[in-house]
C-alpha atoms as a printed R data frame, in Angstrom:
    type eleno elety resid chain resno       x      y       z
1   ATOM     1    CA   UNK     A     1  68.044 55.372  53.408
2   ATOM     2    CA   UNK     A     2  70.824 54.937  55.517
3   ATOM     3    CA   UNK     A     3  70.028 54.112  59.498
4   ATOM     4    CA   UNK     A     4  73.085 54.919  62.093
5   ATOM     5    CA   UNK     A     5  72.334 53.000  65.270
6   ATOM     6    CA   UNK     A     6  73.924 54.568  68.645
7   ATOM     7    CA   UNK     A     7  75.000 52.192  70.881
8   ATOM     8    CA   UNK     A     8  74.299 52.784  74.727
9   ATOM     9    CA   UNK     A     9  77.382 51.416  75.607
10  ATOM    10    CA   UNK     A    10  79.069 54.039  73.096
11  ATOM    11    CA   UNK     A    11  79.364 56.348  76.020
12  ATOM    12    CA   UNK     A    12  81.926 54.393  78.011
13  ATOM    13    CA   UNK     A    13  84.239 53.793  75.197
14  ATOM    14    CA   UNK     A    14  87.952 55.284  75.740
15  ATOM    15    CA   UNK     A    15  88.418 57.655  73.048
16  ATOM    16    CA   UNK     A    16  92.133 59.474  72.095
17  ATOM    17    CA   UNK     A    17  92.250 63.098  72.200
18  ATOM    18    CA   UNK     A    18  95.515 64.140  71.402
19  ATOM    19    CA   UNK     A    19  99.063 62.830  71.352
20  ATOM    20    CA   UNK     A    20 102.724 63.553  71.541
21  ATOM    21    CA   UNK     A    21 105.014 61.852  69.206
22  ATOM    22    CA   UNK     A    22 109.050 61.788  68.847
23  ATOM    23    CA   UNK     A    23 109.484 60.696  64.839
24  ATOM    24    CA   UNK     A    24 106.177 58.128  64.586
25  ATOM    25    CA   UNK     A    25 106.445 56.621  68.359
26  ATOM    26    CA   UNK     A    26 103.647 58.265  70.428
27  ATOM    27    CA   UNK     A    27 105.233 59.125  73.706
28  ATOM    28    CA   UNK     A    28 102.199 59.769  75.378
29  ATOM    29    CA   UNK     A    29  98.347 59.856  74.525
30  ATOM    30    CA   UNK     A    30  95.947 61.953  76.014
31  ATOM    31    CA   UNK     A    31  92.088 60.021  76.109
32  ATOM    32    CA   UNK     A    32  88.742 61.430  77.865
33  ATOM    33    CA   UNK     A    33  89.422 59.212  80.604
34  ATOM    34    CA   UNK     A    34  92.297 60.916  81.649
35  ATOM    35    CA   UNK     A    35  91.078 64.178  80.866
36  ATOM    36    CA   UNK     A    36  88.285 63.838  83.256
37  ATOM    37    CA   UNK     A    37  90.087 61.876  85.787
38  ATOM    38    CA   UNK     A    38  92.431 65.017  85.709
39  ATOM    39    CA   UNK     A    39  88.596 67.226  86.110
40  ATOM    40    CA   UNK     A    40  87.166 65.523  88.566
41  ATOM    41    CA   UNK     A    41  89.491 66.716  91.569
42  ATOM    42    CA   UNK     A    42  90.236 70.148  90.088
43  ATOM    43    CA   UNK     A    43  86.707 70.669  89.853
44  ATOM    44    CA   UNK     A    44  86.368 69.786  93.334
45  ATOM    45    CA   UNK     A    45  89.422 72.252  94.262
46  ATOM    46    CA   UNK     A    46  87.476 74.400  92.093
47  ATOM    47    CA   UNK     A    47  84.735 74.137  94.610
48  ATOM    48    CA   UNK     A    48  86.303 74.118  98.013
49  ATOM    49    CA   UNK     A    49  88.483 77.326  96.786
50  ATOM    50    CA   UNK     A    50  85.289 78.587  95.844
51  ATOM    51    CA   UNK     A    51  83.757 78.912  99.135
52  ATOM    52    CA   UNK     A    52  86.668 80.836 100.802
53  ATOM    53    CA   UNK     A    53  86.718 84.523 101.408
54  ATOM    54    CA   UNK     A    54  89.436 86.079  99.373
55  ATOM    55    CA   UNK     A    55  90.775 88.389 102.755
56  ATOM    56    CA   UNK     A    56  91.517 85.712 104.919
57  ATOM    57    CA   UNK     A    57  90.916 82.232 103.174
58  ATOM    58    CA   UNK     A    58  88.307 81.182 105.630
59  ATOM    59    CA   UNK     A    59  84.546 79.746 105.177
60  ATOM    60    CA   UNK     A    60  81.544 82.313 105.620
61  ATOM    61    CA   UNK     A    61  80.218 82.350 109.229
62  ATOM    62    CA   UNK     A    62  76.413 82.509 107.678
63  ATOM    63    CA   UNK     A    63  76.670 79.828 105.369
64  ATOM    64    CA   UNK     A    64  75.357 79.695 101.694
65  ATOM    65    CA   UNK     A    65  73.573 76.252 100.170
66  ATOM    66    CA   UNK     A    66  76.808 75.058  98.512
67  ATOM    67    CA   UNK     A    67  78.977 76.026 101.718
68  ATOM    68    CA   UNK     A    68  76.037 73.918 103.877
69  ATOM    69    CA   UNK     A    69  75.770 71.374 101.466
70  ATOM    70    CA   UNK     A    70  79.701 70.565 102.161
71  ATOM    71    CA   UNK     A    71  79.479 70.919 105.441
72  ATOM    72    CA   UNK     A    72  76.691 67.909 105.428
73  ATOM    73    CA   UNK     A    73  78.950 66.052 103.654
74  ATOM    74    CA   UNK     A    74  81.574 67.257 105.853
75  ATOM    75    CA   UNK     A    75  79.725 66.208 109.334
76  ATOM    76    CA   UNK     A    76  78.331 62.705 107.616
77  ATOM    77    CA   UNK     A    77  81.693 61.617 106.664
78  ATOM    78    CA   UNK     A    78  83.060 62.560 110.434
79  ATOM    79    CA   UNK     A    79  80.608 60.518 112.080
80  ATOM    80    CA   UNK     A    80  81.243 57.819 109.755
81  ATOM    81    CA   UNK     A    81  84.720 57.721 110.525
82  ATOM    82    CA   UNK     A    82  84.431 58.125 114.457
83  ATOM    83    CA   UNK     A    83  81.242 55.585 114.829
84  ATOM    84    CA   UNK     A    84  83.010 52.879 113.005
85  ATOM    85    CA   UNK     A    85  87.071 53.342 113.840
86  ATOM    86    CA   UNK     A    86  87.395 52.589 116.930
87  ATOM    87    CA   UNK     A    87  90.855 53.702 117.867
88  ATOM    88    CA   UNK     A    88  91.982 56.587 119.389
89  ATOM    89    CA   UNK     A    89  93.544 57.976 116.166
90  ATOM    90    CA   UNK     A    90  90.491 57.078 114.057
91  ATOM    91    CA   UNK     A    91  90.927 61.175 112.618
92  ATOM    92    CA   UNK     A    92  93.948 60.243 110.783
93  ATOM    93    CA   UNK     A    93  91.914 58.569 108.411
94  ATOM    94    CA   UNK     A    94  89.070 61.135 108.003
95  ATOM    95    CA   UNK     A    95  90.780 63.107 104.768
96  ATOM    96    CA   UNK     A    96  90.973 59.691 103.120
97  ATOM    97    CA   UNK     A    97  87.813 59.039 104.027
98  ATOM    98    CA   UNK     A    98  86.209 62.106 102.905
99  ATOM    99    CA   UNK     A    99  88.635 62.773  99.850
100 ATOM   100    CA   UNK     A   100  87.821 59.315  98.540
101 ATOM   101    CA   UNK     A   101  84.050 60.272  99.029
102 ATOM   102    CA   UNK     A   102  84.049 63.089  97.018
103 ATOM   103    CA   UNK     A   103  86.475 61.573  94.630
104 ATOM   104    CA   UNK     A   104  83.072 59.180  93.377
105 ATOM   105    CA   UNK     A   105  80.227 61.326  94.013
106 ATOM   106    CA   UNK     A   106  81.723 64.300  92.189
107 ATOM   107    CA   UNK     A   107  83.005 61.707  89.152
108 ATOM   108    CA   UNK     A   108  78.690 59.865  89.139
109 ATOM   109    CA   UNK     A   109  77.607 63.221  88.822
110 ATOM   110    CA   UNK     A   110  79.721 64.441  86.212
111 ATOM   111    CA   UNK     A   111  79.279 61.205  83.905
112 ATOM   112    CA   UNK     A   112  75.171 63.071  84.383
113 ATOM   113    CA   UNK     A   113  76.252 65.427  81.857
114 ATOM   114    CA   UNK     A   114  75.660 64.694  78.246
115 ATOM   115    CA   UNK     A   115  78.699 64.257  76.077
116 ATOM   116    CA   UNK     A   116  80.645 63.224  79.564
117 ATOM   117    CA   UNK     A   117  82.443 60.561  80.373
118 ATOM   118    CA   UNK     A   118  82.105 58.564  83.522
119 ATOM   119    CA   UNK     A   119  85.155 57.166  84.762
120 ATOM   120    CA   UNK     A   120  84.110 54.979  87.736
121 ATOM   121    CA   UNK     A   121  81.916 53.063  84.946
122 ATOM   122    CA   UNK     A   122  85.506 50.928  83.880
123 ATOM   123    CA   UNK     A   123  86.889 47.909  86.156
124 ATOM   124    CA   UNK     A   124  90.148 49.371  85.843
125 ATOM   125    CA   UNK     A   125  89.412 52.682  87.716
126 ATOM   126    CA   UNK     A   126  87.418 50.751  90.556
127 ATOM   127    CA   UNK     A   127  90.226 48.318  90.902
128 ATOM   128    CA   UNK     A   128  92.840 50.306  91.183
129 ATOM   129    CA   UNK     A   129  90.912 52.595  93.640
130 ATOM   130    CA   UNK     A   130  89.577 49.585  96.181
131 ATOM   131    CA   UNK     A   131  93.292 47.755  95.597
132 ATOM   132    CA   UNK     A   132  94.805 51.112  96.579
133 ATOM   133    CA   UNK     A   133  92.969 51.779  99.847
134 ATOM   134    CA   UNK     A   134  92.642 47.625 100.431
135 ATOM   135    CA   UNK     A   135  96.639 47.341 100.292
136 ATOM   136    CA   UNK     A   136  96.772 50.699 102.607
137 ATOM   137    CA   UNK     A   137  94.727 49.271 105.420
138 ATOM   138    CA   UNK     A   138  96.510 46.049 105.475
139 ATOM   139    CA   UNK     A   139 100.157 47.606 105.533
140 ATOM   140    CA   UNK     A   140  98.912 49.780 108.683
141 ATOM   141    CA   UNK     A   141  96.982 46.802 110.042
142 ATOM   142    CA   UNK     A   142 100.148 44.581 110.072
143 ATOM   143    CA   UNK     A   143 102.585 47.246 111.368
144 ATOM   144    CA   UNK     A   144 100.042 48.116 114.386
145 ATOM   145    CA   UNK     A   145  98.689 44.281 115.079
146 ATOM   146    CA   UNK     A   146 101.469 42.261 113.857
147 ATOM   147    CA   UNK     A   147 100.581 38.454 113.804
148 ATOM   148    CA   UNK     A   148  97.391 38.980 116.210
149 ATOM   149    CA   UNK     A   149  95.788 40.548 112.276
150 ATOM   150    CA   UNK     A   150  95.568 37.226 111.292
151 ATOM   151    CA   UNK     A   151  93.432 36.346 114.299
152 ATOM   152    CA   UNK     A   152  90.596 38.122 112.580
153 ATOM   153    CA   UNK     A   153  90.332 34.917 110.273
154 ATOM   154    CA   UNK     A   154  89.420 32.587 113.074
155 ATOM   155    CA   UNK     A   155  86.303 33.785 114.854
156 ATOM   156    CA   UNK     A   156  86.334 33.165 118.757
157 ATOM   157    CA   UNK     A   157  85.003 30.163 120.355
158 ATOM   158    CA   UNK     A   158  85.864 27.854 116.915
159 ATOM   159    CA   UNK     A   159  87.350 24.136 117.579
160 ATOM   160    CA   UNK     A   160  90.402 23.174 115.856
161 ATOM   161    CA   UNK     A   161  88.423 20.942 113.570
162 ATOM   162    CA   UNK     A   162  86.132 23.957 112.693
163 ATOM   163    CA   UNK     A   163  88.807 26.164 111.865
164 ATOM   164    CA   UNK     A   164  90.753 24.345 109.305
165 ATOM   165    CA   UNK     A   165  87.089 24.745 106.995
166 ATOM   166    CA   UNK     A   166  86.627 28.533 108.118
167 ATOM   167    CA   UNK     A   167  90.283 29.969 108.156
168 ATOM   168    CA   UNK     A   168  90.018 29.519 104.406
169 ATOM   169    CA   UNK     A   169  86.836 30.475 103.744
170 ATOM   170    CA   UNK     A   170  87.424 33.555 105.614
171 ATOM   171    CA   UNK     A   171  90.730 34.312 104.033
172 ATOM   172    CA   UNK     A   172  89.001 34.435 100.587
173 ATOM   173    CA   UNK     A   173  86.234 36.146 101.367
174 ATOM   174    CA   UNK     A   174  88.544 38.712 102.570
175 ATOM   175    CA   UNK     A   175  90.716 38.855  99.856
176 ATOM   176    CA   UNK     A   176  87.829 39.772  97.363
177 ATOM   177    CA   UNK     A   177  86.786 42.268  99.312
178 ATOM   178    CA   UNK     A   178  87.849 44.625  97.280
179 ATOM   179    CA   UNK     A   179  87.252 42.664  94.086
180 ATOM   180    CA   UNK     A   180  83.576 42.746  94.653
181 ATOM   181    CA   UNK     A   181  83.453 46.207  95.753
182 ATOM   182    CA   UNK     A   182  85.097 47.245  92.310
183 ATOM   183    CA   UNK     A   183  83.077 45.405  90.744
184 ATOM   184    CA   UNK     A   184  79.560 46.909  92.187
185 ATOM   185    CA   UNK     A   185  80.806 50.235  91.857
186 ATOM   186    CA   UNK     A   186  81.751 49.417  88.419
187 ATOM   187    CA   UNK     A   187  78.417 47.318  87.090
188 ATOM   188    CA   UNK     A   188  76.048 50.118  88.879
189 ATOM   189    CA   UNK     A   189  77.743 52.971  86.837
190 ATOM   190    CA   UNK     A   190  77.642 51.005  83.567
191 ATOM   191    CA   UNK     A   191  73.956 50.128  84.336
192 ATOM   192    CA   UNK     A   192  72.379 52.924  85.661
193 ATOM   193    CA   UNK     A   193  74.110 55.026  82.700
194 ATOM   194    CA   UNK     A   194  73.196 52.723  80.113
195 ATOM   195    CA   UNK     A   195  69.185 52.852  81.239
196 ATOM   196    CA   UNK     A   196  69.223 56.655  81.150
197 ATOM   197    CA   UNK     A   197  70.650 56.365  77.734
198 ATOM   198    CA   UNK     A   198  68.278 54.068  76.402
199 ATOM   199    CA   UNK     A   199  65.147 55.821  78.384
200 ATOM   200    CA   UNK     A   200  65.991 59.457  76.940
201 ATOM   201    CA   UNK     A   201  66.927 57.858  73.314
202 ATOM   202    CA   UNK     A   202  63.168 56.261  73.652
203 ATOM   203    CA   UNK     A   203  61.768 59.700  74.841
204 ATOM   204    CA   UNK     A   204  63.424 61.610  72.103
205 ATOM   205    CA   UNK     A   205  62.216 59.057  69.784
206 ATOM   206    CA   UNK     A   206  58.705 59.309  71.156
207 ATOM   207    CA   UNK     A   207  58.789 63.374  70.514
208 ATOM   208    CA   UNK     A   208  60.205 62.862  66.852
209 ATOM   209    CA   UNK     A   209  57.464 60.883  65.737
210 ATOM   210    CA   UNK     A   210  54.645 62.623  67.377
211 ATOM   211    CA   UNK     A   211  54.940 66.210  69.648
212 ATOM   212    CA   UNK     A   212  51.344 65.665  69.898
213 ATOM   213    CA   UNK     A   213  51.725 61.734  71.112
214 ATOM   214    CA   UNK     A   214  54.305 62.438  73.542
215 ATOM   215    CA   UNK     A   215  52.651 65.500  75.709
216 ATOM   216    CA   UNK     A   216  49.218 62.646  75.526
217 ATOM   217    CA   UNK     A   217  51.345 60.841  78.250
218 ATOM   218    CA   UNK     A   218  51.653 64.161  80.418
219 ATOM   219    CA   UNK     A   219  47.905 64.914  81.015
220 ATOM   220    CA   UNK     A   220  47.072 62.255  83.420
221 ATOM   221    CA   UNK     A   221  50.093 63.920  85.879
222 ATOM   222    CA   UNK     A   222  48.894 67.338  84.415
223 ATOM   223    CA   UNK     A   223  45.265 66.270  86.256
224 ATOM   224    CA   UNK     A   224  46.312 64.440  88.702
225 ATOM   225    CA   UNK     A   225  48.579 67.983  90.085
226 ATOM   226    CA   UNK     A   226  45.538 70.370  89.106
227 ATOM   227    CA   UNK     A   227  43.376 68.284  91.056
228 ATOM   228    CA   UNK     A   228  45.593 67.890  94.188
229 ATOM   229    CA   UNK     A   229  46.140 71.773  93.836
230 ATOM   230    CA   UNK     A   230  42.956 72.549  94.115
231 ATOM   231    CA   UNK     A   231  41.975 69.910  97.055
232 ATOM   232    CA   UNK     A   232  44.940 71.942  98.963
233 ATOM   233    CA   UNK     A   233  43.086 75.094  98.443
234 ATOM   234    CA   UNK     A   234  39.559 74.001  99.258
235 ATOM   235    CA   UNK     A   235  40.862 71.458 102.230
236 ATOM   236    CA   UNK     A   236  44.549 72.381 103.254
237 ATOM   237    CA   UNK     A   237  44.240 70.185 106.883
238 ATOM   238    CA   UNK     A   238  43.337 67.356 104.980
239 ATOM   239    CA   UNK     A   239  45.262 67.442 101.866
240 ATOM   240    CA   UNK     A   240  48.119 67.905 104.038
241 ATOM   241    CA   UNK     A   241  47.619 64.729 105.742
242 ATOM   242    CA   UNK     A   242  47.074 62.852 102.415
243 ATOM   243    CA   UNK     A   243  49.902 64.227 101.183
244 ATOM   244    CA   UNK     A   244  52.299 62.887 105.067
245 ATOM   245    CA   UNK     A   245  50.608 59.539 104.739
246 ATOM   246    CA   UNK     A   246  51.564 58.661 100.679
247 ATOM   247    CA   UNK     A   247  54.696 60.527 100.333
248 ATOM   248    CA   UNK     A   248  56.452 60.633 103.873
């Protein structure tokens, strides 16, 4: 009997879809990492283009659940922006902001889907994306502070002595910023994907060996719900307060 054993980490692995070749030298080479790094923000156009009326391009006074939904994201991003920019042209840097955002939360949830691929799980991705916007902020930094930027490395109040030990401390610390960043963005999409894959491959392994032995595990919660249903309907004022002191 022959046994094939899937890797979790199989999933993450860069894999070449098609390529274009001039006589045996491949010009260019089309992987699922590009494909869905090309995905991601036309599904998100997708989206946004979505929610427009086709008469006049604008949003829907009475709002659907997607339009609100944005709009949460919208207002959450704003606030964000204005609470901790303080300048007064903090807006300029709201469609970063927000674009960035929705860049990563729309590329978790699509590595979600079976048979995906999640790009923000590689270094390279998060890298490039935290050097990008690091490198940004500095180059707009220096041409609106100058030499008073590099004040921001010696805290106020600090003695001379001090300072030689904390100037270089805090110049390192700043400079992998962006390093670390990457790098928790990259080792909480590797790890969080990697459990789900090894949790459903133990659940479907669970339900091959045993439909009977799997649903055993479900009648405790299938209990536990019938009898909290039926507490609600014989004591609703104090099921509901049960229910605000364990859950909320």
């Amino acid at each position: 009997m022959n046994f094939v054993i899937l890797s979790p980490l199989e999933q993450f692995e860069i894999l070449p879809l098609f390529s274009l070749s001039f006589f045996n030298f491949k010009l260019f080479i089309v992987t699922n990492q590009l494909m869905f790094s090309l995905v991601t923000p036309l599904l998100v156009l997708f989206v946004f283009l979505f929610l427009l009326k086709a008469t006049n391009n604008s949003v829907y006074i009475i709002p659907s659940r997607v339009q609100t939904s944005l709009e949460y994201l919208y207002n959450l991003n704003l606030n964000l922006t204005l609470t901790n920019i303080k300048d007064s042209k903090n807006y300029l840097f709201f469609p970063v902001i927000i674009i960035l955002f929705i860049f990563v939360v729309m590329s978790n949830l699509i590595g979600l889907i079976p048979f995906s691929f999640t790009i923000t799980s590689h270094f390279i991705i998060t890298l490039l994306i935290s050097l990008s916007i690091f490198m940004g902020i500095n180059i707009l930094a220096i041409r609106k502070h100058g030499l008073k930027l590099f004040a921001l490395f010696l805290p106020s109040g600090t003695s001379i002595v001090l300072g030689f030990l904390l100037v270089p401390i805090e110049i390192i610390s700043y400079l992998f910023k962006p390093l670390s960043l990457a790098t928790r963005l990259f080792c909480n999409m590797m790890a969080g994907h990697t459990l789900l894959k090894v949790i459903a491959g133990f659940v479907w392994s669970i339900m091959t060996v045993s439909s009977s032995f799997f649903f055993l595990h479900y009648l405790p919660f299938f209990f536990f719900f019938l009898f909290f249903f039926f507490l609600c309907l014989s004591f609703p004022n104090i099921t509901y307060g049960i229910f605000l002191f364990f859950f909320i």
